[in-house]
C-alpha positions in Angstrom: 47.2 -1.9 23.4 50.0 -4.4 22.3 48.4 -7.5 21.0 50.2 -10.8 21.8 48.6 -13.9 19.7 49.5 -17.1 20.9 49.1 -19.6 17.7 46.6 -19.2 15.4 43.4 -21.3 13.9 41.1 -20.4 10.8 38.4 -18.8 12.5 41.7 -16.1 13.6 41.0 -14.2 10.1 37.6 -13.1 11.6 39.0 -12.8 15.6 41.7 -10.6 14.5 39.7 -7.5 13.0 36.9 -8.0 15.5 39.9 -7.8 18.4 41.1 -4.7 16.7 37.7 -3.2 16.6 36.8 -4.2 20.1 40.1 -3.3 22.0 40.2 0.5 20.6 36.7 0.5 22.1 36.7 -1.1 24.8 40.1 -2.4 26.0 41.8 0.7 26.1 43.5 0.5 29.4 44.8 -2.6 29.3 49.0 -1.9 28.0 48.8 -5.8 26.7 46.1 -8.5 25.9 47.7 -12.0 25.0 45.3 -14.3 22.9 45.2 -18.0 23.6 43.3 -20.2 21.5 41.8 -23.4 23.9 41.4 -25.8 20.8 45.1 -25.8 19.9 46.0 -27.4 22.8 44.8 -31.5 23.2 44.6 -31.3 26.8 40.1 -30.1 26.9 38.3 -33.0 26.2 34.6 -30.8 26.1 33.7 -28.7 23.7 35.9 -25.2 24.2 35.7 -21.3 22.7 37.8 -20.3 19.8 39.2 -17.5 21.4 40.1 -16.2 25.4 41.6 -12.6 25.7 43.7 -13.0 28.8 43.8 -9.7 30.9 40.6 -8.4 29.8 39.5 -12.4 31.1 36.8 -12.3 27.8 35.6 -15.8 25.7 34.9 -15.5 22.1 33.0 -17.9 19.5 33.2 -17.7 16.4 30.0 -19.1 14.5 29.3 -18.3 10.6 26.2 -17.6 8.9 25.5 -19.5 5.5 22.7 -21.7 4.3 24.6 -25.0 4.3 22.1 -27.1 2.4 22.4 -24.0 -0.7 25.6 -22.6 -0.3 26.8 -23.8 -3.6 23.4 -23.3 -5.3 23.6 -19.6 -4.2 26.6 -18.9 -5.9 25.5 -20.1 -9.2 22.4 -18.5 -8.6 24.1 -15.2 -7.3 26.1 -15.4 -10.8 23.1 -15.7 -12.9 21.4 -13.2 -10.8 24.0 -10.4 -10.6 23.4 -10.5 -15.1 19.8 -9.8 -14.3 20.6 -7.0 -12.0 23.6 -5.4 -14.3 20.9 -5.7 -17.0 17.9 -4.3 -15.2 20.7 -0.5 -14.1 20.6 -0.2 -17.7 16.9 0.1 -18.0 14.7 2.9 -17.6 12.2 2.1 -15.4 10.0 5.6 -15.3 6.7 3.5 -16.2 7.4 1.4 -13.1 5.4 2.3 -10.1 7.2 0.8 -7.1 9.1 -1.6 -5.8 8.7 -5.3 -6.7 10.4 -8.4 -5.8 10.8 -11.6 -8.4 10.8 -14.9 -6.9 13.7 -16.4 -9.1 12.6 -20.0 -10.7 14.4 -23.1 -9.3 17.6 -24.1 -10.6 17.1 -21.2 -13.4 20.2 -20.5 -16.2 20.5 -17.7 -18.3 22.9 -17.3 -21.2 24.1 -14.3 -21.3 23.2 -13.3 -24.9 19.6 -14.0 -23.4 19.7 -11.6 -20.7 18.2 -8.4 -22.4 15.3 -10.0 -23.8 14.5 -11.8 -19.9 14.9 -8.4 -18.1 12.4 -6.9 -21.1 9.8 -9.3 -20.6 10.3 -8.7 -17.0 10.0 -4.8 -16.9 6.8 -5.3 -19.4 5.6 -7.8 -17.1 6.1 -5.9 -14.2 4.8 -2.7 -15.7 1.5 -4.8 -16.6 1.1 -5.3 -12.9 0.9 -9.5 -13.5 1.6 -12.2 -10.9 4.1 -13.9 -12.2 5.6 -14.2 -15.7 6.9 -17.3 -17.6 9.9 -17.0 -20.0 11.1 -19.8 -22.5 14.2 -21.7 -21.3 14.1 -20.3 -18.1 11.5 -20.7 -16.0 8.2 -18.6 -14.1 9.4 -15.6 -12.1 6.6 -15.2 -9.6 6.3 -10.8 -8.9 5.7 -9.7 -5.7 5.2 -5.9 -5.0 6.7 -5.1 -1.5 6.5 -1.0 -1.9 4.6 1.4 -3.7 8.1 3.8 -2.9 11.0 3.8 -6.0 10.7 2.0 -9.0 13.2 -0.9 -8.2 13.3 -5.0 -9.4 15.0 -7.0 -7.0 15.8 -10.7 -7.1 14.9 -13.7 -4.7 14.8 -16.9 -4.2 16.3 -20.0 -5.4 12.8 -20.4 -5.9 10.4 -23.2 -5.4 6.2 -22.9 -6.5 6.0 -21.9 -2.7 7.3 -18.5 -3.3 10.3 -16.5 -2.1 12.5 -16.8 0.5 12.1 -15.2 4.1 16.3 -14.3 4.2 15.6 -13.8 8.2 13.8 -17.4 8.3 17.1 -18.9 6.4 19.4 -17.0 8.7 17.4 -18.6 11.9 17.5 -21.9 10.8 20.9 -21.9 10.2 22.0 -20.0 13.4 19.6 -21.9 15.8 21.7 -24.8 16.8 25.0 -22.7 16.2 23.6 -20.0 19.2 22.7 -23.6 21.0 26.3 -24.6 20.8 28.3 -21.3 21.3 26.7 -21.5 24.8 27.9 -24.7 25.5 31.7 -23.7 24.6 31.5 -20.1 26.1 30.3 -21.9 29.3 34.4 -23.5 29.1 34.9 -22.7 33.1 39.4 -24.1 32.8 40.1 -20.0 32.8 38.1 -19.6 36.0 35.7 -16.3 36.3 35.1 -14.5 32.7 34.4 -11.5 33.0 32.7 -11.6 29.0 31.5 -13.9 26.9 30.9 -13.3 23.5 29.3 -14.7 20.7 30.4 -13.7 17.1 28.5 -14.3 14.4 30.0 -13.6 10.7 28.1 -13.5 7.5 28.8 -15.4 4.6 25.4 -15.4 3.8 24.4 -13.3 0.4 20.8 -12.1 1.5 21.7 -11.5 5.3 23.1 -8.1 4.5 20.8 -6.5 5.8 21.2 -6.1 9.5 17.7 -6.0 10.0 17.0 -9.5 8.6 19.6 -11.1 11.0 17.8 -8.8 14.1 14.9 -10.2 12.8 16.3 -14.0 13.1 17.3 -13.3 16.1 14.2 -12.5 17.5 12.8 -15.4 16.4 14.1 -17.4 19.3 14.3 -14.6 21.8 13.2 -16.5 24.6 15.1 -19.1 24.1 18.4 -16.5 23.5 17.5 -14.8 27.0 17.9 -18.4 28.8 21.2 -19.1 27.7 23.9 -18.1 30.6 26.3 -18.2 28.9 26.4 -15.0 26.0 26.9 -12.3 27.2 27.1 -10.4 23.9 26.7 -11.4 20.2 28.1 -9.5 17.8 28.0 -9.5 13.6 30.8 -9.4 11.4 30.7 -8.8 8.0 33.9 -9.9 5.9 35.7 -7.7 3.6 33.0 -6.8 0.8 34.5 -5.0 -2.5 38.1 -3.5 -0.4 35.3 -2.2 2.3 35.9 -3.4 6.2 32.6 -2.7 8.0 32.9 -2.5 11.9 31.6 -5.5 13.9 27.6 -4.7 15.1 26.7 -5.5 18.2 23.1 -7.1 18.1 22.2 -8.4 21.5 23.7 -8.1 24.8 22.4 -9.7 27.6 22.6 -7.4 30.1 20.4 -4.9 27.9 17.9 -7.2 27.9 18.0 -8.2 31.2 16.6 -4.8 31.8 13.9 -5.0 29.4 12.6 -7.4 31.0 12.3 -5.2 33.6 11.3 -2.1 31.7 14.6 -0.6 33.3 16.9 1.1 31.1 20.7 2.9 31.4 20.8 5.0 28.8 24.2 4.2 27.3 25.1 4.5 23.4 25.1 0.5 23.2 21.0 0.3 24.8 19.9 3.2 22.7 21.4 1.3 19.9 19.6 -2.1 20.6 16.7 -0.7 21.7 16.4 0.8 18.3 17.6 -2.5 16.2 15.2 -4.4 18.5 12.4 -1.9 18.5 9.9 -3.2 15.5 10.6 -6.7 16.2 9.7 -6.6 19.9 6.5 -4.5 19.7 5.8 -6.8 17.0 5.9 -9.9 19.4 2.7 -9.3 21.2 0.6 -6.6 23.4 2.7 -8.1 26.3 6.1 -6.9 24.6 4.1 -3.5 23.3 3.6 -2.3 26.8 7.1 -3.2 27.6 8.7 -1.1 24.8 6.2 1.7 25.4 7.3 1.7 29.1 11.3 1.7 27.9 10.6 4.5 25.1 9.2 6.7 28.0 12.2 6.4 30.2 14.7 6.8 27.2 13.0 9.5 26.0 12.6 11.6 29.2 12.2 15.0 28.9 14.1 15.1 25.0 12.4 14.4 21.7 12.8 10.5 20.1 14.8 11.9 16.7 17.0 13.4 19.6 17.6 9.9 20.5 16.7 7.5 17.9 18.1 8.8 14.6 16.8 6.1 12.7 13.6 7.6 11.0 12.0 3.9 10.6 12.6 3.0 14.3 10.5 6.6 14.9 7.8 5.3 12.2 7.1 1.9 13.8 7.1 3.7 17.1 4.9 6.0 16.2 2.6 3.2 15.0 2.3 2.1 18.5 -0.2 5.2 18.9 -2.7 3.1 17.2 -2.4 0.4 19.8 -3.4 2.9 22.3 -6.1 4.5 20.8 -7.4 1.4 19.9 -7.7 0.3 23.1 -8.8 3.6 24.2 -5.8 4.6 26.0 -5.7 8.1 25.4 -3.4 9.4 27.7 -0.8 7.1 26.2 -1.5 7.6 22.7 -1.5 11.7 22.9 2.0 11.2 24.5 3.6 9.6 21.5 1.3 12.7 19.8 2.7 15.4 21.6 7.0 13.6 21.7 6.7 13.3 17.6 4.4 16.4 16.5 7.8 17.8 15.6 9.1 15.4 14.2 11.5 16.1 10.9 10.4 13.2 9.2 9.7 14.1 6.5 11.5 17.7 6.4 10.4 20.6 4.5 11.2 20.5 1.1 14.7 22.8 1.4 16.3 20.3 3.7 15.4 17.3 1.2 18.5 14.9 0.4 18.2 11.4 -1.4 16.3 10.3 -4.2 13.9 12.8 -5.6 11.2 9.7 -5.9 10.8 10.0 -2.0 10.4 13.5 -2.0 6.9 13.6 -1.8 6.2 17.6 -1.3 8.2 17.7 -4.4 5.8 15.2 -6.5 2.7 16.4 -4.8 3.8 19.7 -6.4 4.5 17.8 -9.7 0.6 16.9 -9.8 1.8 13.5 -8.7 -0.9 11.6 -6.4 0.6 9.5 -3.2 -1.6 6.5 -2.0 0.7 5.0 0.6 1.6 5.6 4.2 5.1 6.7 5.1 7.4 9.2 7.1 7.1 9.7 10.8 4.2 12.4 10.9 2.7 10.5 7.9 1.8 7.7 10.5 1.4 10.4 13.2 -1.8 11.2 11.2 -3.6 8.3 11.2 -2.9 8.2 15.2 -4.2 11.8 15.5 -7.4 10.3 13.5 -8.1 7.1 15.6 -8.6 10.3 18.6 -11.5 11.8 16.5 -13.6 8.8 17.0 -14.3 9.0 20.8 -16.2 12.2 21.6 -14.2 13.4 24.3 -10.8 13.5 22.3 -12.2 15.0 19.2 -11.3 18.5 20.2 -7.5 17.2 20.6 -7.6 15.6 17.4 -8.6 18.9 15.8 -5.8 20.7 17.9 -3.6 18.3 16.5 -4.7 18.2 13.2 -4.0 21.9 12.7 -0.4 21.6 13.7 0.4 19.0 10.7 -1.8 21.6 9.0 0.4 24.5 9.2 3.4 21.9 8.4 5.1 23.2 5.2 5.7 19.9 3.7 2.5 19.1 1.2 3.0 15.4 2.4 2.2 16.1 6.0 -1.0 18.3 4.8 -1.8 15.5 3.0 -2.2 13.0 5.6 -3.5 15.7 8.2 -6.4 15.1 5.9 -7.2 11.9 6.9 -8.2 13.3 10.5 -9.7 15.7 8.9 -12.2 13.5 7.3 -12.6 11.5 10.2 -13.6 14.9 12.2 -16.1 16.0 9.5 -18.4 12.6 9.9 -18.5 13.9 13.9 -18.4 17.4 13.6 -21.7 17.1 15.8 -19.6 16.9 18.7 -17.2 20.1 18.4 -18.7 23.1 19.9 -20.6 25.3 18.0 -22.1 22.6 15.7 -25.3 24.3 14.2 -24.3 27.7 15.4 -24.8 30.6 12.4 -22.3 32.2 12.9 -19.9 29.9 13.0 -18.8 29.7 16.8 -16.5 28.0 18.8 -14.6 24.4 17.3 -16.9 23.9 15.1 -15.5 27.6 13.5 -12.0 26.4 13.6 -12.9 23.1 11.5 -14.8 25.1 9.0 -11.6 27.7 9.0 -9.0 24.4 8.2 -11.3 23.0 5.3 -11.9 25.7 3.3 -8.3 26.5 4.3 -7.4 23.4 2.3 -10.3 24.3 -0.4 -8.1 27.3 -1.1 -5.2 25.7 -1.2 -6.1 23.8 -3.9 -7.4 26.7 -5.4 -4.3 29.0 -5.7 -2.6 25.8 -7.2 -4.3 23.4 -9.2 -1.5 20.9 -9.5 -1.9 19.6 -5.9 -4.2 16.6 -7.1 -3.5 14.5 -4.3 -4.8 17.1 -1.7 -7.7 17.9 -4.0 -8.7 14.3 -4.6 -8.7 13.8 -1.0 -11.1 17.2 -0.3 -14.5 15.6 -1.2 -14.4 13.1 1.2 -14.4 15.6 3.9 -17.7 17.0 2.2 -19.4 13.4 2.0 -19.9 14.5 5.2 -19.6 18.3 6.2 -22.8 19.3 4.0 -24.1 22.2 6.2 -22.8 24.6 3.9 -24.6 27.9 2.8 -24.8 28.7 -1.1 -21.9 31.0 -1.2 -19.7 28.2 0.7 -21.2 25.4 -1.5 -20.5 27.0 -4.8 -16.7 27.4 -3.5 -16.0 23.7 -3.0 -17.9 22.5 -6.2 -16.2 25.0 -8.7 -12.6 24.4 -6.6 -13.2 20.4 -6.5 -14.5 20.2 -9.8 -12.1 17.9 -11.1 -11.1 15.9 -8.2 -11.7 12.5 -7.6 -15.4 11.6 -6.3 -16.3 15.4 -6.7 -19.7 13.8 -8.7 -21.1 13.1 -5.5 -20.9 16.4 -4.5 -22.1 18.0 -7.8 -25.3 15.5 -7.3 -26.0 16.3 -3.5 -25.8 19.7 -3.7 -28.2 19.6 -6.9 -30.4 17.0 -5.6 -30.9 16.5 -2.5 -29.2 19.2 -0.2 -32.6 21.3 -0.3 -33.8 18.8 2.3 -31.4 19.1 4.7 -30.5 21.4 7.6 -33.8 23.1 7.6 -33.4 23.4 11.5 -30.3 25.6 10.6 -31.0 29.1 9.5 -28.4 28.7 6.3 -29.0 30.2 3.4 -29.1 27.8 0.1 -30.5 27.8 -3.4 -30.4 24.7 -5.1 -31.1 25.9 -8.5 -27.7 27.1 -8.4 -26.5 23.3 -8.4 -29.4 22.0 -10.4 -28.1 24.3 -13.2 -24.4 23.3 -12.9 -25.0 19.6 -12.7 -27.2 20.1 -15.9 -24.5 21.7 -17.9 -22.0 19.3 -16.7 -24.4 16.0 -18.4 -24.9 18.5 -21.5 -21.1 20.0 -21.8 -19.0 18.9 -23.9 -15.5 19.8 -23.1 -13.2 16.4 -22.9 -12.1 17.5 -19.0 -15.6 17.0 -18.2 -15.7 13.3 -19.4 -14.5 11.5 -15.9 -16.7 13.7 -14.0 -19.5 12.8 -16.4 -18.7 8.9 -16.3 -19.1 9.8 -12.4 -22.3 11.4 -12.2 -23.8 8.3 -13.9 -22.2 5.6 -12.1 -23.9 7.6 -8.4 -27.0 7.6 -10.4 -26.6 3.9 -10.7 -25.1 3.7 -7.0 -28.0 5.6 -5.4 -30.8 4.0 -7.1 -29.3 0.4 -5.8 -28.9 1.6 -2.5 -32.4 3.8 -2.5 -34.9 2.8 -5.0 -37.4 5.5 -3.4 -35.3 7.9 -5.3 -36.3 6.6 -9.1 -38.5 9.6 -10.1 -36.0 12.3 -8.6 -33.0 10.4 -11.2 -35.2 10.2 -13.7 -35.2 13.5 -15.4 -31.0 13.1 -15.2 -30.9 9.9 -17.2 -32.9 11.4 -19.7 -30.3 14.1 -20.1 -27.6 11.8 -20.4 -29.5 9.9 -23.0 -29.8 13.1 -25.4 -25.8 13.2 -25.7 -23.4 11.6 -27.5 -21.8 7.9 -26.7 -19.3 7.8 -24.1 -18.3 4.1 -23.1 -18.2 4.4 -19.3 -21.9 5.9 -19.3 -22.9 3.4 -21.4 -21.7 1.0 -19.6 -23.5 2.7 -16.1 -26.7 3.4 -17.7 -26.7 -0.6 -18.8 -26.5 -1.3 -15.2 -29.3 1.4 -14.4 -31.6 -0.7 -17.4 -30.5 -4.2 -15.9 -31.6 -3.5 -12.4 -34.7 -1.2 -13.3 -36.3 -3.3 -16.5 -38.6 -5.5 -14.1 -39.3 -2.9 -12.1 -40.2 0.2 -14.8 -40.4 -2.1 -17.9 -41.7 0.6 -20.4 -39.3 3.7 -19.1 -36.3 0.7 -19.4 -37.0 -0.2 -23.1 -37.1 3.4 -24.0 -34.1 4.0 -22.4 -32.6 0.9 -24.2 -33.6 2.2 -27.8 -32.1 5.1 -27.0 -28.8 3.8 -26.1 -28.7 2.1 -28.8 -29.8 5.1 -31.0 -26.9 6.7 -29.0 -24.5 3.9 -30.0 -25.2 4.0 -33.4 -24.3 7.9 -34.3 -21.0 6.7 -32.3 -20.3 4.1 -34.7 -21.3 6.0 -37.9 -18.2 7.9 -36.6 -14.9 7.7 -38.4 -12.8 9.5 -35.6 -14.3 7.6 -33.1 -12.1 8.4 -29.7 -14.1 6.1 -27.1 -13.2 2.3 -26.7 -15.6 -0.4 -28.0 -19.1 -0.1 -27.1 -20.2 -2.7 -24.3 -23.4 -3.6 -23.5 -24.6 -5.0 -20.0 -28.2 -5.3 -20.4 -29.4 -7.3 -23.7 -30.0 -10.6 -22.3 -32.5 -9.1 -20.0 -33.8 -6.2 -21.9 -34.4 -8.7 -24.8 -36.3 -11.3 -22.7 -39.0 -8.1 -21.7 -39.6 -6.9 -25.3 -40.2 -10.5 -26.3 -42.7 -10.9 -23.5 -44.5 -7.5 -23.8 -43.5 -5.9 -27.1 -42.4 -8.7 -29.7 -43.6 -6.0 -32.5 -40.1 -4.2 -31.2 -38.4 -7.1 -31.4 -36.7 -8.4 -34.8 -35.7 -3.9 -35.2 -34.1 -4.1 -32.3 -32.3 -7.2 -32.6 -31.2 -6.0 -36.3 -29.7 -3.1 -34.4 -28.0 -5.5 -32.2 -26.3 -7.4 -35.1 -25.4 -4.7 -36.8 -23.1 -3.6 -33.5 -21.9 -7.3 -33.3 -20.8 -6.8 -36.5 -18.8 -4.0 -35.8 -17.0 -5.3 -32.8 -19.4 -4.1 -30.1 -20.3 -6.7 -26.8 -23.4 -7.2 -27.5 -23.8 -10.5 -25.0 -24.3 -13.7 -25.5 -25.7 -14.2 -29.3 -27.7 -17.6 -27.9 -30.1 -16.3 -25.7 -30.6 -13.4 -27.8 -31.9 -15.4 -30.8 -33.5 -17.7 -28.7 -35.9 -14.9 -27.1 -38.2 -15.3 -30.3 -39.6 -18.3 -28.5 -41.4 -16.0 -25.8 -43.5 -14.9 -28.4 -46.9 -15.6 -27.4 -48.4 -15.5 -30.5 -47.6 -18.3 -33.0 -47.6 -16.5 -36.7 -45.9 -13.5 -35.5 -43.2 -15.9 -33.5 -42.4 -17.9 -36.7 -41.8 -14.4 -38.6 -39.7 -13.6 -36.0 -37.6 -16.8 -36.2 -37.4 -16.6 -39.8 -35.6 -13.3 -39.5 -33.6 -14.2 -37.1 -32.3 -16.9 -38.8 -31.2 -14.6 -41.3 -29.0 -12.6 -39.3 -27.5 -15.6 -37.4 -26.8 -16.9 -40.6 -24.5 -13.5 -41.3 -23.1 -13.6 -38.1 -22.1 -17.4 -38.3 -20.3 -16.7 -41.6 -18.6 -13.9 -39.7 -17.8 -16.1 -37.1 -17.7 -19.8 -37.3 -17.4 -20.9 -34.1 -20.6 -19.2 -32.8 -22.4 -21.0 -30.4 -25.6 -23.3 -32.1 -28.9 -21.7 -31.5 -31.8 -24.2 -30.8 -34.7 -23.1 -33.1 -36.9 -26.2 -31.4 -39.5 -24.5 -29.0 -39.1 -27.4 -27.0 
């Protein structure tokens, strides 16, 4: 295809590569295309197009994306910026978990001998999980995490208190009236019938990079877009960016849409390619627009699979997602078809076929011992559809099905999440078949086959602490278990997260379950276990120790009836050594109980303390400063009912104080003395105590007066 230009005008140096892109596409058969540009000639007194390709009979309008009102602004700032970001590569940034954004401050300057110590208070900033941090000279970067994936800092903003900016908002703003006024000019009728008319769009814009952010402006006025007549197309050009030419994108075509609104579809490269850059922001627009791209994804996808199709694994993701709509709404049928179309899906892939940045390869960390909180991948999201089934009774059985298939998925990732239904299943597992059945029969035997599956798993290889972590959830719940089965989950889930619970129902209180079932269980066994786990004192036992004592805490709030069956635990905890986090719990047990048990809560007080100070005597102490929770109101009792206990147990008191431990608020404390009923031995007790707040206010100055007036 010869190209003839006849004259030339600015906007030509983005016509020209867009031309060359669009004719080898697209204007193959035509030998010659002469270009005529309507503004060089005087005799058009309306507004006209930039550009009209004769033969092929197509308009073209040139419009340019840049935030006028900070275009100069955003090249300082880009400067000052692009030191950060040069600065930050050097870094390591191991100790960073995720992906964080920093709102730059407004109208900041950094000298460049100043960078490195900026980009260090950053990272420590950053790796200290605060808000926002403040730097001397320069201004308050406010800290935004926007992944828990990589261990990135990126930069925003040209800042403002109101936070970041929205790059797609900016980009809308700016290309609103533009779109307004390219219809106006491609709507030029002096070259009769057009066959095309075409809107393009070039960035000059620093954050609009990202094709999604300009999709995403797009759609903010896609109403308004659909109305106009008069573009056909609109295209994006990005110019030349460090020697690299990147091909024009096309981002909306009229025609496509046309059909969407119609839920019709011709499955040509273009729609599949603007139904995918489209996809998220569409279903995003309402349940109107939902069923409209559910319709469309059906009649794309046919009788293929969506990564067939739609080889953007984010598009698959967010469509996906839409399974949750569904299910929500109790639309079954619809939500096991995106089920059954992305079971198979190769996001993620096993752990062979993994390219990219090892931090995303999740069966990889999960095999590291690394634990994964966040949602991601295709069949990652596919789980949590499969577990919205398991809460209507008559789809439980699929969600099992389909539970089992991620199941046998060789990527740990995808086990991972196939817990997650799992756990849902287990709270219902009344309503798979089989359910009370010795021997296991029916559904009910395949669920019981999966978990202790999973139990084993875990079992051959320790390291998976994500999986393992996950495993007592399911048993919160599935509780039905025999002896034999019990002891295999509590001495495999020993030191996974929450696996106290589990230690303390099967000890407890499983003996009074299930005695419909003919199961066989001994709780002695457990009894004996959870015993030597208060009493042991290995150091891997010390979190699972700190949880025991917090469900102590937990189930007396929630069931008070329960006090005397605790009881004989807390004692045991109270014979061993000082460990600050079951201090801590058995302070809340003593705040909550010491109106209600008043003599059992004093003992248990003293004995803390006595507890607290053999840990102090210590000179390789290894726990954190002792904290107590309880004084104020332990204090107030022994005044009331036991004043002989008093000043001894206030000396101990100061004594910690003095040694750094929390021991409350001094005030009160001294000021209990006047709750003494009887007069003589209340005015020994306030002569005593004035001689330890005396040693404490030398210690500390600014401690708060004490009122020694009774009234």
């Amino acid at each position: 295809m010869k190209k003839v230009f006849v004259g030339k005008i600015p906007e030509s140096i983005f016509i020209e590569p867009f031309i060359e892109f669009y004719g080898s596409k697209y204007l193959q058969k035509f030998k010659r295309v002469d270009i005529e540009f309507p503004e060089l000639s005087n005799i058009y007194r309306e507004k006209v197009p930039d550009c009209f390709l004769v033969q092929p009979k197509i308009l073209i309008e040139v419009k340019r994306i840049f935030h006028r009102q900070s275009i100069q602004s955003l090249a300082a700032w880009g400067s000052y910026v692009r030191r950060l970001e040069e600065e930050v590569k050097k870094r390591n940034l191991n100790k960073i978990k995720g992906s964080y954004l920093l709102n730059t401050p407004s109208g900041f300057r950094i000298k460049p001998r100043k960078v490195s110590k900026v980009v260090s208070q950053i990272i420590n900033a950053v790796v200290a999980s605060q808000s926002e941090v403040a730097i001397e000279n320069v201004g308050k970067f406010k800290i935004d995490k926007i992944s828990d994936e990589g261990k990135k800092i990126y930069f925003a903003g040209l800042g403002g208190e109101g936070g970041f900016f929205n790059p797609a908002q900016i980009i809308y703003e700016n290309i609103r009236e533009q779109v307004k006024s390219a219809n106006q000019q491609l709507g030029f009728s002096k070259f009769g019938k057009v066959n095309k008319k075409i809107l393009l769009l070039v960035n000059e814009y620093q954050l609009g990079y990202r094709i999604d952010n300009v999709v995403e402006a797009l759609s903010f006025s896609y109403k308004d877009l659909f109305k106009f007549k008069n573009i056909d197309e609109i295209w994006l050009l990005y110019p030349p960016r460090e020697d690299k030419i990147l091909p024009p994108i096309l981002l909306y075509s009229h025609s496509f849409f046309k059909q969407f609104e119609k839920t019709k579809v011709r499955k040509s490269k273009e729609a599949i390619e603007l139904f995918d850059k489209w996809f998220y922001f569409l279903a995003n627009k309402g349940d109107e627009y939902k069923e409209r791209v559910f319709s469309l994804l059906k009649k794309v996808v046919d009788g293929k699979k969506p990564y067939q199709i739609f080889k953007n694994k984010f598009t698959r993701q967010e469509m996906v997602r839409l399974g949750n709509y569904f299910a929500e709404k109790g639309r079954y049928k619809e939500a096991c078809w995106i089920i059954d179309k992305f079971i198979d899906d190769p996001d993620p892939p096993i752990s062979n076929n993994y390219i990219g940045d090892p931090y995303f390869n999740y069966h990889k960390r999960i095999e590291k011992g690394d634990t994964i909180s966040h949602i991601t991948t295709v069949l990652g999201h596919l789980a949590w559809v499969i577990q919205k089934l398991a809460l209507n009774q008559k789809q439980i059985s699929k969600s099992l099905s389909y539970t089992k298939v991620l199941l046998s998925h060789k990527n740990l990732y995808v086990k991972l999440q196939a817990i997650f239904p799992l756990i849902e299943i287990s709270a219902r597992r009344q309503w798979l078949s089989g359910y009370g059945k010795r021997p296991y029969a029916g559904e009910y035997k395949e669920f019981k086959k999966i978990v202790f599956y999973l139990v084993d798993l875990v079992a051959k290889n320790p390291d998976y602490k994500a999986i393992a972590d996950k495993l007592p959830l399911i048993f919160f719940y599935f509780k039905d278990l025999s002896t034999k089965e019990a002891e295999i989950v509590i001495n495999n889930l020993v030191f996974a997260k929450d696996s106290a619970a589990l230690f303390i129902y099967f000890g407890i209180f499983r003996e009074r379950h299930y005695k419909e079932q003919e199961i066989e269980f001994n709780g002695r066994v457990f009894r004996d276990k959870l015993k030597a786990i208060i009493t042991s004192k290995k150091k891997e036992h010390k979190n699972l120790r700190a949880g025991i004592i917090w469900h102590f805490w937990k189930i007396l709030s929630d069931k008070p009836s329960e006090f005397g069956i605790i009881l004989p635990y807390i004692n045991i905890f109270l014979k061993q050594p000082y460990e600050e986090h079951s201090c801590r719990s058995l302070g809340m047990i003593i705040r909550d109980w010491i109106n209600k048990k008043p003599d059992v809560c004093i003992d248990w007080f003293k004995k803390l303390l006595d507890q607290i100070s053999d840990y102090l005597l210590k000179k390789d102490r290894q726990e954190g400063v002792p904290w107590l929770v309880s004084t104020e109101e332990v204090i107030t009792l022994i005044a009331k009912q036991k004043s002989g206990e008093l000043v001894s147990v206030m000396g101990k008191l100061v004594d910690f104080w003095m040694k750094n431990t929390y021991i409350g608020n001094p005030k009160p404390l001294f000021e209990s003395y006047k709750l003494v009923s009887d007069v003589n031995t209340r005015e020994e007790i306030k002569r005593k105590f004035k001689i330890y707040y005396k040693s404490m206010k030398k210690e500390n100055p600014r401690l708060k007066e004490v009122n020694w007036k009774l009234t």
